[in-house]
N, C-alpha and C positions, 0 to 999 in steps of 0.2 A: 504494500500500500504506500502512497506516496505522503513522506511528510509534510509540514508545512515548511521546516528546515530546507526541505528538496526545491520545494518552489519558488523562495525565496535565493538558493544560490541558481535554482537557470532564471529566473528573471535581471539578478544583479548581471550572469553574464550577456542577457540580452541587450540589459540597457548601456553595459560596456563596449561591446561589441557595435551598439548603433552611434552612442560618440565617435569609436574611432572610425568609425566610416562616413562619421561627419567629419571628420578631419580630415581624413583623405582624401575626401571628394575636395578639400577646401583647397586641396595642394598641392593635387593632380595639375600639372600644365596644360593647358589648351593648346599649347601648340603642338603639343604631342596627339591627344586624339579629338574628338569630340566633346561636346559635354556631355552629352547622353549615353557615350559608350564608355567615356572614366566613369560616370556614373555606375553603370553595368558592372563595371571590371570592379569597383571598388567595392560593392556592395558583393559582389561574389568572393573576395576574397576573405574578407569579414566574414561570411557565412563560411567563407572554409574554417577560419580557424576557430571558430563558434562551433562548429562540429564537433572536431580535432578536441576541444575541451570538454565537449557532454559527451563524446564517447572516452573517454580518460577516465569519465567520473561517474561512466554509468554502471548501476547497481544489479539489472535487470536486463533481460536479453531483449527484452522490450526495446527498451532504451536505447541499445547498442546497435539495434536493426535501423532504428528511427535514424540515427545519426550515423548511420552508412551509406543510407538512402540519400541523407540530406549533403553528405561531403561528395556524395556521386554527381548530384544533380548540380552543387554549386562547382564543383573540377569540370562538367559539362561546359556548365553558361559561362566560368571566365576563360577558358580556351576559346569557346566560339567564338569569344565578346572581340579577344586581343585577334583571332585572327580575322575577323569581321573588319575589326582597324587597320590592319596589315592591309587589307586589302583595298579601304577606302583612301589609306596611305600610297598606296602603289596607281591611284586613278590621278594621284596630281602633281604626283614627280613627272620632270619635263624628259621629254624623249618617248614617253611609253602613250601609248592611246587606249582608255576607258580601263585600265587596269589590266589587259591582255601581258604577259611576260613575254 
């Protein structure tokens, strides 16, 4: 059964974990990607290591499924994110036309 102990430390690392991705997002360069795909990337990274800590701390095979799921889905969305910008990167360097290599 879940404590109230339990739910107060994944909320603290919730609400941790969404500072530092307000920070991130604050510090990410636009000249590097978009702002909606730093956005993406940072908010996915955050969710990895949010994972990475509730499954460290999980009691329950529950738990540890949940946050297998969750560190798959967010190692998913920030590969596709950075390579989504790789490629929006490669449509406006000079010499190449619409991103073709």
């Amino acid at each position: 059964m879940i404590e109230a102990n339990d739910i107060l430390v994944n909320l603290l690392i919730f609400v941790m974990a969404s500072f530092l991705g307000l920070e991130l997002i604050r510090n990410v360069s636009r000249l590097l990607h978009t702002p909606l795909m730093s956005l993406t990337n940072a908010i996915s990274s955050v969710s990895l290591v949010a994972a990475l800590l509730v499954m460290a701390h999980a009691e329950s095979s529950l738990v540890l499924w949940l946050g297998i799921i969750a560190l798959t889905c967010a190692t998913i969305n920030a590969i596709g994110g950075f390579m989504i910008t790789e490629r929006i990167l490669k449509m406006f360097r000079k010499g190449k036309k619409n991103g073709s290599s």
